[in-house]
N, C-alpha and C positions, 0 to 999 in steps of 0.2 A: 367333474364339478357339477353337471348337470342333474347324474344321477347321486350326490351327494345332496344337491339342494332337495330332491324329490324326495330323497330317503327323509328328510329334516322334518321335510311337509306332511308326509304322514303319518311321523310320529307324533308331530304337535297335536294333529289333529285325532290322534287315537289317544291321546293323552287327556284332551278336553272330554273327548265322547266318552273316557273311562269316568274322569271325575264326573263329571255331569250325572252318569248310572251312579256313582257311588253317592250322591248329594241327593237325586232321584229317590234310592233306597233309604237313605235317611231322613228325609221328610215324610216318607212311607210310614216307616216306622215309628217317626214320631206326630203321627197324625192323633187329634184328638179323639180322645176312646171314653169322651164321656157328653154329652147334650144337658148344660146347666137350662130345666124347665122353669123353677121358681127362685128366686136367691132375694134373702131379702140385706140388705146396707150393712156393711161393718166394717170395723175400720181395721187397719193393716196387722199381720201375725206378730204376738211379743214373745221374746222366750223366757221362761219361768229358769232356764240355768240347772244348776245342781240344786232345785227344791223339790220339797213333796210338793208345793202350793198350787197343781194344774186348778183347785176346784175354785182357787181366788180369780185366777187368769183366766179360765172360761167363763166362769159367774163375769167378773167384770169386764167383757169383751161384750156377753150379754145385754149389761145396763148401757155400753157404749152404743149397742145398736138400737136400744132401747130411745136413748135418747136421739138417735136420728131416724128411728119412726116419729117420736113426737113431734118432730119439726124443731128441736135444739140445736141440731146445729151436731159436730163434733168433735170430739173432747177422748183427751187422752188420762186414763183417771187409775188414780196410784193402785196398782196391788199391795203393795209392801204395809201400805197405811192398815188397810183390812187387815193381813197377815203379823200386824205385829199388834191389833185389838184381840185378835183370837188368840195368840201364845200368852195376851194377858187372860182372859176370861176361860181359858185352858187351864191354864196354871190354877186358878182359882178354884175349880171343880176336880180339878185332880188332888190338893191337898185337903180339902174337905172331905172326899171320900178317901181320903190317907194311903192316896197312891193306888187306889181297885180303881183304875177308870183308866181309860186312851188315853198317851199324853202325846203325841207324834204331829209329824208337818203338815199330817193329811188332814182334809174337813171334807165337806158338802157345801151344795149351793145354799141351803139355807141359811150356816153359819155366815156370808158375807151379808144378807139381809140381816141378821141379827146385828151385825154387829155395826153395818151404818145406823141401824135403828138406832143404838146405842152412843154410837160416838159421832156419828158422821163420815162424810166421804172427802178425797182432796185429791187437786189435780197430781197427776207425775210429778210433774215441776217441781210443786209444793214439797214431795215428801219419795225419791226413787229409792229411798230403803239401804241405799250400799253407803253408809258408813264407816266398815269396813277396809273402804276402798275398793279399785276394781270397776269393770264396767260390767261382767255380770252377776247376778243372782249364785250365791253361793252359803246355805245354811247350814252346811255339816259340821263345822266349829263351833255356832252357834246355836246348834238344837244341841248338842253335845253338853254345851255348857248349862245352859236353861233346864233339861234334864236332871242334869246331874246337881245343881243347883237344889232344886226340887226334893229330887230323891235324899240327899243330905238332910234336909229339912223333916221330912219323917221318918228316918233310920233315926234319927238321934232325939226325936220327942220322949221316947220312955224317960220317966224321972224329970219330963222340963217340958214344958212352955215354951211352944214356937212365939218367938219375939213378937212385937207388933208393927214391927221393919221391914218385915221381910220382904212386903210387895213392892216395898220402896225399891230398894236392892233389887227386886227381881227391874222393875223397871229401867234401872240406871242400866244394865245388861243390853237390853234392848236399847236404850239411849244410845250405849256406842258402837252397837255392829249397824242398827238401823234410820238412826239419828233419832234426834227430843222430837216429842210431841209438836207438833205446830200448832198452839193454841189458837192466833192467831196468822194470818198471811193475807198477800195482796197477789190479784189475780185480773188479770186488764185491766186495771188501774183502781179496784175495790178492794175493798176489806170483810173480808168474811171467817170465820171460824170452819170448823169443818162441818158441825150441825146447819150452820146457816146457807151453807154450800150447796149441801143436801135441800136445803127447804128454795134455794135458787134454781137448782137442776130441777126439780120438779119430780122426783121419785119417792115415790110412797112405795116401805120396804111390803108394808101388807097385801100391796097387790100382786104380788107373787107367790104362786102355789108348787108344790111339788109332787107328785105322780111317780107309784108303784107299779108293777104287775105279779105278783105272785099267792099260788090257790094255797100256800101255808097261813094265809092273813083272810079274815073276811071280804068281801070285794064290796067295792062302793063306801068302802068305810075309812075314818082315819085309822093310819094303824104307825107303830112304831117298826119303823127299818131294820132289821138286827146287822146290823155290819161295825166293822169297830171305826171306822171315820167319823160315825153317826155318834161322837163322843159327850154329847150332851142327851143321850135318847130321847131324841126329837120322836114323836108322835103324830107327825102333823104332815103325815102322806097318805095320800089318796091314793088306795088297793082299787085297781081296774083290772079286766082281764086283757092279754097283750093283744087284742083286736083293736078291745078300745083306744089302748096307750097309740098301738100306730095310728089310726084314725083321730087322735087327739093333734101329734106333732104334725100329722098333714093337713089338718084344718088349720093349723096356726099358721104353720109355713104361708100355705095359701093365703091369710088373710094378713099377710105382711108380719108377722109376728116369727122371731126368733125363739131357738130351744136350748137349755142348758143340759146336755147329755151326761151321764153318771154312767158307767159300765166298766169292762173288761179287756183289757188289751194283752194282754198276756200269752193268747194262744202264738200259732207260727202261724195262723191262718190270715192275722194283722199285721200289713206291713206300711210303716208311717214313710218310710222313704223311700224305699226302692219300689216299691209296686206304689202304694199310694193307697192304701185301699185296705179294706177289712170285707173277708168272704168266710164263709163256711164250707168247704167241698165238701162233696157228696162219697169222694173217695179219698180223703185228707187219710183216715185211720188205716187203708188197704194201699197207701202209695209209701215204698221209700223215702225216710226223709231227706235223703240227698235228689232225689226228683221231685220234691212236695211247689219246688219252685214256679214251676212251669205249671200246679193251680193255680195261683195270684193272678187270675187276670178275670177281669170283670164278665164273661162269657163263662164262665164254669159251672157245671151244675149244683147247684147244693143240696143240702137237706132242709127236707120241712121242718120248722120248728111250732112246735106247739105249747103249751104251760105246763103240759108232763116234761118234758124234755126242761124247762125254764127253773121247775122243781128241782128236778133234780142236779143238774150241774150248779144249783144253787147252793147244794145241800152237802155236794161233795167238793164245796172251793173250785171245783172248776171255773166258775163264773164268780171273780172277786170283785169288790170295787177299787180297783187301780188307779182309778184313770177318769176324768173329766174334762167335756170339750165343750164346742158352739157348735149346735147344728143351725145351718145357714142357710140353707136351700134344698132341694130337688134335682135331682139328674136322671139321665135315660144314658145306658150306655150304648153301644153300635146294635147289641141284640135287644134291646128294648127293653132290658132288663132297669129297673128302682132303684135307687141310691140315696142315701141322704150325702149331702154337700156339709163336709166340718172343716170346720176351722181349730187347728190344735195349738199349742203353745210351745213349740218347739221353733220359732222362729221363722224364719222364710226357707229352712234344708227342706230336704226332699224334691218328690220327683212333682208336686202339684205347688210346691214355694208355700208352704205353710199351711194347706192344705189338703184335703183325703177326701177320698168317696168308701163310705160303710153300703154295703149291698142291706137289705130288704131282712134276709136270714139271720146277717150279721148283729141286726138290730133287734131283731125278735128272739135272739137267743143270747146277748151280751150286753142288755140294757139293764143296767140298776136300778136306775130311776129318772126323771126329767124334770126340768125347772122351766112352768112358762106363767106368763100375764093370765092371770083370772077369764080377762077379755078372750081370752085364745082358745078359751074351753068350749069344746061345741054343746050347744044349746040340747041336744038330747043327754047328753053325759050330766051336763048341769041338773037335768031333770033326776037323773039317779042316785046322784050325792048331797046334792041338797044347797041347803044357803054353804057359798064358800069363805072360808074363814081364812085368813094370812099366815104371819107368823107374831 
């Protein structure tokens, strides 16, 4: 009996000292592998669902932080309302050029500045877009229909006269996947439109610019983007070289000012969930890709990237505009290594809960373009491009 109870004794107790090493080795392992330096206010991840729309969802994640640098306070503010002004003024530009032009879910930041300039902004509340029904974001029925809608309308012009209905029709579409326009609504206890919304929040769309880096454009100059997102060829980006582009988003970061990122996610070097992170190895093209795994981690070495290298994966689709996020902050990882701090629209999944660390390389070789406050431009860059103009 005695050397039963002894035998009891220490197994319980080899049994706690096993778990205890295995709970040991898992906090090991999940010890943080990044040092947030700068991080400037925003507010919680949303997911954009089955849409093209990341560039509504990072643009207005931006104006959210935007407004709590000003001291507003914060405000959860509709994508859908933005996302269903652009498939109108989309539609508009694509039948006028008779179908030669991008008609698809994807934009840039500057089409959300256009288009509150234009109509205005409105809370969630006011206007979440599903229609439809359902609780998330889902436009492959309805970009299907709106297309095809479209494309009916100039297959069949030879011999006729597009009606003068049509935008009617197109918008009633929109009415029932995304709901009526809110002309009107009330919002803690006020009555505002969506212009007047906008002139209460306090956002002037002109004070926001947008930033290039590539040597096919003249630098310090506006130039027009060539990417097919950029579906109204917008003109109204500012060609720096990508020393200055980094040194521009780290002066912002630093002086409290938030980034709107344009770039590339496409490679296997970006992992949004399981590693958390965007890197470049230095032996990504010499490793197996059944070992490529075991680069993903913020210590790896990469390549330099330069504007020759920015050229040319420009030139050969290697480097498309996929993808738009929030850069938020600054990090150091355990080797000391640079990060930018983003915020992406996939929700709260992954390994950082709705968030990712881009390394330094990552940036300088996968950057399209950037959206930030006029105010966030460092004072010698100002001096090379001159008076800054909006949109």
């Amino acid at each position: 009996m005695i050397k039963k109870r002894v035998l009891i004794f220490i197994l319980t107790f080899g049994l706690i000292f096993t778990v205890q090493g295995i709970a040991k080795k898992k906090r090991k392992a999940e010890a943080p592998q990044f040092k947030i330096i700068t991080k400037v206010k925003t507010t919680p991840p949303k997911d954009q669902g089955k849409t093209g729309t990341c560039w509504c969802f990072s643009t207005t994640s931006f104006l959210e932080s935007e407004l709590l640098r000003m001291g507003k306070g914060e405000y959860d503010l509709s994508e859908m309302f933005t996302v269903r002004n652009n498939y109108l003024m989309k539609a508009v530009n694509y039948i006028r050029l008779h179908g030669n032009a991008t008609f698809g879910q994807g934009g840039q930041a500057h089409h959300v500045f256009k288009s509150i300039k234009k109509y205005g902004i409105v809370p969630e509340s006011v206007y979440p877009g599903l229609g439809y029904g359902g609780k998330k974001h889902n436009h492959s029925e309805l970009f299907r229909i709106l297309k095809g809608f479209l494309n009916n309308l100039i297959v069949n012009r030879w011999g006729a006269t597009i009606s003068s209905v049509w935008f009617e029709a197109y918008q009633k579409i929109l009415d029932t996947y995304l709901g009526k326009y809110p002309e009107k609504f009330k919002y803690n206890g006020k009555r505002y439109t969506p212009k007047s919304f906008l002139d209460y929040l306090g956002i002037n769309p002109d004070d926001y610019v947008e930033f290039t880096s590539y040597d096919l454009y003249p630098f310090y100059k506006k130039v027009r983007l060539e990417v097919p997102d950029n579906w109204d060829f917008d003109s109204n980006y500012y060609n720096v070289p990508i020393d200055e582009l980094e040194k521009i988003v780290g002066y912002a970061l630093k002086h409290g000012y938030s980034v709107v990122w344009d770039g590339d996610i496409s490679e296997g070097y970006f992992s949004s969930r399981k590693a958390g992170l965007g890197v470049v190895p230095k032996d990504w093209d010499k490793t197996p890709p059944d070992k490529r795994d075991k680069l993903l981690i913020p210590s790896v070495k990469e390549k330099d990237i330069d504007q020759k290298m920015r050229r040319e994966t420009f030139l050969t689709f290697e480097t498309t505009d996929d993808h738009l996020m929030h850069i938020v902050g600054i990090a150091k990882s355990k080797s000391g290594k640079k990060f930018y701090y983003v915020k992406n629209s996939g929700g709260t999944k992954g390994r950082y809960k709705g968030f990712l660390y881009l390394s330094k390389a990552f940036f300088r070789l996968k950057t399209i373009a950037v959206t930030l406050h006029k105010n966030a431009i460092p004072p010698e860059v100002k001096e090379k491009i001159g008076p800054i103009s909006g949109k």
